[in-house]
N, C-alpha and C positions, 0 to 999 in steps of 0.2 A: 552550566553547559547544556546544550543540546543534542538528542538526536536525529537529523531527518531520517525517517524509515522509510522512506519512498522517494528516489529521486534517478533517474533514469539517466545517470552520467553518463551512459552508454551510449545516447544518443548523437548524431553525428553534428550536431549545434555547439558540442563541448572541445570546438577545436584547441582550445586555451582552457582544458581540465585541470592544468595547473593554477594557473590564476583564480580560477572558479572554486579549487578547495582552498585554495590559501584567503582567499577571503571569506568564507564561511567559515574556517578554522578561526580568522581576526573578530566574527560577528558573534562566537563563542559556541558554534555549532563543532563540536567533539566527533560526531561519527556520523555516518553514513550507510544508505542500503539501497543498492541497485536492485530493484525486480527485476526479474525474468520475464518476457510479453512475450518477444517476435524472438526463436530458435537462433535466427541469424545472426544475432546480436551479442548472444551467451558467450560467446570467443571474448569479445571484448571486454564484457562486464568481469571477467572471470582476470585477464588483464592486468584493469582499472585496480582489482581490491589485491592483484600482488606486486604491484607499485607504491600502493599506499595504506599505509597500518589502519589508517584509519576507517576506509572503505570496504562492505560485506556486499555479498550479492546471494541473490535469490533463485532458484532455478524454476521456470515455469512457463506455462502458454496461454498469453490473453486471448481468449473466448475468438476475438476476430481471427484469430489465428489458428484456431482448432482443427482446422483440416492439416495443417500441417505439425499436428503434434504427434512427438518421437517419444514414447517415455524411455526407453533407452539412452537418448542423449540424457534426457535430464539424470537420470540412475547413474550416469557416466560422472556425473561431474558432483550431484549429491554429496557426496563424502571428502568432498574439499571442504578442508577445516577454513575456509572464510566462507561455506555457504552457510545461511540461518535459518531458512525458508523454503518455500514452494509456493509459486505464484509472480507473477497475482494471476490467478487463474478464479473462474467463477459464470457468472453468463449473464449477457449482452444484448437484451431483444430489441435495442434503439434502430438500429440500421435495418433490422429485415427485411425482408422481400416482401411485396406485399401478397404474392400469391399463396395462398393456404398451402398448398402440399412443400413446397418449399421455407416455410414458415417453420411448417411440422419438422422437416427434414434437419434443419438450420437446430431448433430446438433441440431435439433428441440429442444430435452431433456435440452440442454446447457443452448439456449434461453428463455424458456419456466421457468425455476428454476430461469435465469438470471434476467429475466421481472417481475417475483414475488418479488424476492428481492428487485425489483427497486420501486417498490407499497409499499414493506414492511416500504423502507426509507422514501416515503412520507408521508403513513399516519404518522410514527411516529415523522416526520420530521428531519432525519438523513442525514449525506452527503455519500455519495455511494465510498467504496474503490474498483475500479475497476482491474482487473487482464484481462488482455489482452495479445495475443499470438498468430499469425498467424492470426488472427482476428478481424486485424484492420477495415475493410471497416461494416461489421455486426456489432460491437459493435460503430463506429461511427452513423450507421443508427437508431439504437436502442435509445442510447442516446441522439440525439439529438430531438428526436420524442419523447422519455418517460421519461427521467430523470427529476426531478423536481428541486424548486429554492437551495435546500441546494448545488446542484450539488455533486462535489468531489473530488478523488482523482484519476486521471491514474497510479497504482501503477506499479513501475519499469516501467516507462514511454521509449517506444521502438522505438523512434526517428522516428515515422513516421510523417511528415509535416501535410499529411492530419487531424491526430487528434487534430494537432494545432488549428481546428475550436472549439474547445471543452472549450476552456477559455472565449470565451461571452459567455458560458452556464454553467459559474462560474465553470469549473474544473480548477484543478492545479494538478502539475508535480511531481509527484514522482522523486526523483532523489538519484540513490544507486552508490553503488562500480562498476558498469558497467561502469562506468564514468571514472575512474580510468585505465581499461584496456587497452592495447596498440593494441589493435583490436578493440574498440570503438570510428571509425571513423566516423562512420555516427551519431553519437549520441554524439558527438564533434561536428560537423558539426553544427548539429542543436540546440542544446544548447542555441548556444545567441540570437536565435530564440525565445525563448520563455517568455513570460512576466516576469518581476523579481514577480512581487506582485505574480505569481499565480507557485512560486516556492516551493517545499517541499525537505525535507532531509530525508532517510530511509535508513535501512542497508538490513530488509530483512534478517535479522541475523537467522537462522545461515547459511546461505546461501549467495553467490555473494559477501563472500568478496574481498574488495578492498587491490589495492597494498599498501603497500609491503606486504601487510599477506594473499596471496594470496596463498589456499593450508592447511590455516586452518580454523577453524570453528569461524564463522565472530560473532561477538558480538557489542551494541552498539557504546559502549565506539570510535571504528574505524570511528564513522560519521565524526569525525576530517578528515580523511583525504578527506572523500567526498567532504567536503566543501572545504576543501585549494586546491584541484579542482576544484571546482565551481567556486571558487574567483579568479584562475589560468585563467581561461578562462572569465572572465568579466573581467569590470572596478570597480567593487566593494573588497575592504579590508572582509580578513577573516573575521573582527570582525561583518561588514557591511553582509555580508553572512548568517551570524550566527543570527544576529539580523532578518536582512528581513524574512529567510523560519522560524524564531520563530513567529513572528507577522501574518505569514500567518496561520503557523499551530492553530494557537490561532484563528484567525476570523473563518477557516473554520471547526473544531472540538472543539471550546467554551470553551478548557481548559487552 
């Protein structure tokens, strides 16, 4: 069995949520985890996981959304026995502005909502779903100076070496349909680089599907092929794949 740790059920593409678990449930995906990105959203994802035993959600604010984070709401909802997480929250410097002083501004604001949440997960004792993007060297300085023991997740983890420092500080690997891609050399490359125990499976659905369905709107059910990639590229059997980032997702989000 599987689990995808990242997949955004929430989103308003999932008009047929039913059909969309029931066949990731037939493709032998076990459970699920909705992040937390856009506040608006959090009503729903919150929903989604008391309709379905199998579905957990995250409470959190993607970096694009940073001027609109509430840590109140999130505090509000924290202590729902389906939440596992915080996030994906982290920083985002693809989009900026190209003007300097708004660049700085954008920055600061990033970090600043980033570092809350990062407090948010300790007191409550959550693991951190991290979102990172042009932002590797800040978000490595950050977390390794502020993140606490639940550590986390590097969500859609972007094959940089350096954040490999990040697994003695108990994070583990997001790992999507990127993997899959035939321009996903550098994230081949470093794959077998990374510890098996601190390995995760996500789709990130409905986004970054993976080949062959590359083109349409990614759902979980598809983690099959991430992993018969994953397994492609180690010494470990799909079923071996499937079992390991289940056991991990299990230690590190408790479900």
């Amino acid at each position: 069995m599987i689990i995808d740790t990242h997949c955004h059920l929430d989103d308003n593409r999932y008009d047929d949520i039913d059909e969309v678990i029931a066949r990731a449930i037939s493709n032998g995906v076990e459970k699920f985890i909705i992040p937390g990105a856009d506040p608006t959203t959090l009503s729903k994802a919150i929903s989604i996981s008391e309709r379905f035993d199998e579905v957990y959600f995250a409470v959190g604010v993607h970096p694009y959304d940073a001027i609109n984070y509430d840590r109140a709401l999130l505090a509000k909802y924290i202590v729902h026995p389906k939440c596992v997480a915080v996030g994906e929250c982290g920083l985002d410097y693809y989009r900026l502005p190209e003007l300097d002083e708004e660049i700085k501004a954008e920055k600061a604001l990033q970090k600043e909502v980033f570092l809350d949440q990062i407090d948010l997960a300790k007191k409550y004792e959550k693991p951190l779903i991290v979102h990172i993007r042009d932002a590797s060297h800040d978000c490595l300085e950050i977390l390794e100076q502020f993140s606490g023991e639940k550590g986390g997740v590097l969500h859609c983890y972007n094959a940089d070496h350096e954040l490999l420092k990040l697994a003695k500080h108990n994070f583990y690997f997001g790992i999507g349909g990127v993997l899959t891609f035939q321009n996903a050399r550098k994230l081949v490359e470093v794959y077998p680089k990374i510890p098996t125990d601190r390995l995760l499976i996500e789709t990130d659905a409905p986004y970054l599907t993976p080949h062959p369905h590359r083109g349409e709107r990614n759902e979980p059910g598809y983690c099959t092929f991430i992993a018969k990639k994953m397994a492609d590229l180690s010494d470990m059997s799909l079923e071996d794949t499937a079992t390991i980032t289940t056991q991990n997702a299990h230690r590190l989000f408790g479900i």
